[in-house]
KOLDREN-335242 format. One record per residue (C-alpha): residue number from 1; residue in one letter; x, y, z. Coordinates in steps of 0.5 Angstrom, whole numbers. Layout:
REM residues N
{kolgu NUM "a" {X Y Z}}
...
REM end
This chain:
REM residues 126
{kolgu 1 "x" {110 4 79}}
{kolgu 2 "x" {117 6 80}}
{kolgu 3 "x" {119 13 76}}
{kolgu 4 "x" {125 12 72}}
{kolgu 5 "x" {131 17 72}}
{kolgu 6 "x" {130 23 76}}
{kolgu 7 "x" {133 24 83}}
{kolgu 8 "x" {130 31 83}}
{kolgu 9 "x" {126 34 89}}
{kolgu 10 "x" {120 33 84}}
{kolgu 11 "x" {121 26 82}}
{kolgu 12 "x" {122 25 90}}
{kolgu 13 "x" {115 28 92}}
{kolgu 14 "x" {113 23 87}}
{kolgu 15 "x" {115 17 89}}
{kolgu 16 "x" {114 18 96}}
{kolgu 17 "x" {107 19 94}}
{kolgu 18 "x" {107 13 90}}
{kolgu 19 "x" {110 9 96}}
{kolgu 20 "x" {104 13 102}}
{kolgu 21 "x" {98 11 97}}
{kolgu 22 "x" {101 4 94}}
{kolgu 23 "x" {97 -2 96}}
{kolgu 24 "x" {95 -5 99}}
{kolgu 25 "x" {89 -2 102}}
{kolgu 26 "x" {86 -3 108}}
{kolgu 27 "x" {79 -5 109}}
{kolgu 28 "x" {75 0 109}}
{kolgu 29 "x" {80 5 106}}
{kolgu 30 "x" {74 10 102}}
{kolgu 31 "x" {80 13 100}}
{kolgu 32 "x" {87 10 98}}
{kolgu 33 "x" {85 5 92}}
{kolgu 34 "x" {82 12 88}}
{kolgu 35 "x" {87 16 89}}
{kolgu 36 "x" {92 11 88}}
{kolgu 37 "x" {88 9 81}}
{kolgu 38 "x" {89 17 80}}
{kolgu 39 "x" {95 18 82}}
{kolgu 40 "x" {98 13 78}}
{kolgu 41 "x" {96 16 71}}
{kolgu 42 "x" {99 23 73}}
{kolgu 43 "x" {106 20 75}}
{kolgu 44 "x" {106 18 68}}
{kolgu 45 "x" {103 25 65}}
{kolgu 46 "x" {109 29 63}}
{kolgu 47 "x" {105 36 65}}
{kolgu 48 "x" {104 34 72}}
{kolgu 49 "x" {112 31 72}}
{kolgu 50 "x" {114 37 72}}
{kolgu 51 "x" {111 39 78}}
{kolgu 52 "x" {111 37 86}}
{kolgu 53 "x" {105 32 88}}
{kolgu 54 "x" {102 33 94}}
{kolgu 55 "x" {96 29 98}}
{kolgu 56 "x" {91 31 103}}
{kolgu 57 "x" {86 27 105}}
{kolgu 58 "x" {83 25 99}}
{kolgu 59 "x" {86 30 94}}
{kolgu 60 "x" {92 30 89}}
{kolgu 61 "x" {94 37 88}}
{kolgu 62 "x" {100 40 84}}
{kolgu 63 "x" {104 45 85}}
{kolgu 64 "x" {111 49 81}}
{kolgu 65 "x" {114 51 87}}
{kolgu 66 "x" {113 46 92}}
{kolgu 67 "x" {111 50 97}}
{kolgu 68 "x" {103 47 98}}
{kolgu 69 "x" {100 53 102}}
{kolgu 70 "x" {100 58 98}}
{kolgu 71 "x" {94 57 94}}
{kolgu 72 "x" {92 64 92}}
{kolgu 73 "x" {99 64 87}}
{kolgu 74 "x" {98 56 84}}
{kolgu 75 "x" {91 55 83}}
{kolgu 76 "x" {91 49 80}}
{kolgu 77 "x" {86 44 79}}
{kolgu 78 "x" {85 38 84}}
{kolgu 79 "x" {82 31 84}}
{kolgu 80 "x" {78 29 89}}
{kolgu 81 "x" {77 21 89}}
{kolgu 82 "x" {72 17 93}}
{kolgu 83 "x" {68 10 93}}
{kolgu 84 "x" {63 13 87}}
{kolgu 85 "x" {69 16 83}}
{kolgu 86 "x" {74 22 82}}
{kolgu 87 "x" {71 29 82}}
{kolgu 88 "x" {75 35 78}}
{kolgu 89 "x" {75 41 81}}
{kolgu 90 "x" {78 48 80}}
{kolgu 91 "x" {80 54 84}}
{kolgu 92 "x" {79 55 90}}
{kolgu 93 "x" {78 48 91}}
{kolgu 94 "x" {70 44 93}}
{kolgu 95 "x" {64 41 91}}
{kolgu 96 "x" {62 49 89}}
{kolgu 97 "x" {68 49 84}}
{kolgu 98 "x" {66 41 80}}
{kolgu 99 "x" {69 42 73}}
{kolgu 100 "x" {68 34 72}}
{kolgu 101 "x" {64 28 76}}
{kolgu 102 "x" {67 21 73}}
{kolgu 103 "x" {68 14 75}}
{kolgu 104 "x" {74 14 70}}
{kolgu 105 "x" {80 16 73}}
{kolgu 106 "x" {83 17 66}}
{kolgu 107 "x" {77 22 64}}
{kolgu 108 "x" {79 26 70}}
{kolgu 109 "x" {86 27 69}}
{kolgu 110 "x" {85 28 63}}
{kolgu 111 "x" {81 34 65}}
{kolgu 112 "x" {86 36 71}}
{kolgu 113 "x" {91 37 65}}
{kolgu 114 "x" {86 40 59}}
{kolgu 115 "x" {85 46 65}}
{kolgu 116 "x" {92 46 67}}
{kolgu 117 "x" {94 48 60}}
{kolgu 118 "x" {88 52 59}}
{kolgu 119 "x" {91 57 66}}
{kolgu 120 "x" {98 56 61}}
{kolgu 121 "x" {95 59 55}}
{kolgu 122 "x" {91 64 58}}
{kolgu 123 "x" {98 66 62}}
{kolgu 124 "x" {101 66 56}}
{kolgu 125 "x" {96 71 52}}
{kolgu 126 "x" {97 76 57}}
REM end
């Protein structure tokens, strides 16, 4: 999936997670055919366009600001993918923090979104 029309820092965090996760996938990757199943569907999803991407391990994280390790100011959800499916979490990240366990990639992105427009409209209230 190629994303069309941006050449900004955003748009280049997302391609060059495309490209890493991109198959194929070598035998016995547990990880890379679910992260990039996942991975696909929020490149096309607005809400998560607008921000950086960024992978660790098995994980898709976002952040506004690109700056990955300050995770107490951008508590976003993640998606961890395996072999047996997707796993959203919450804040702080882990299986303590479980919001959905899916076998479809696109329940749980759309879940990650949900919770991420959840966190706007409660910041908004304030």
């Amino acid at each position: 999936m190629a994303i069309s029309g941006g050449d900004s820092e955003c748009d280049r965090t997302w391609q060059g997670e495309l490209e890493t996760w991109r198959p194929p996938h070598q035998p016995g990757d547990w990880a890379g055919p679910g992260v990039w199943a996942v991975l696909q569907l929020a490149a096309a999803e607005p809400v998560l366009r607008r921000m950086f991407v960024w992978t660790s391990m098995n994980e898709l994280h976002v952040s506004a600001t690109g700056d990955f390790r300050d995770y107490a100011v951008e508590p976003f959800p993640a998606i961890a993918a395996s072999t047996s499916g997707f796993v959203v979490m919450t804040h702080p990240w882990g299986p303590d923090h479980a919001a959905l366990e899916t076998t479809d990639p696109a329940a749980a992105l759309a879940c990650m979104v949900r919770l991420m427009d959840d966190q706007v409209s409660s910041a908004e209230a304030e």
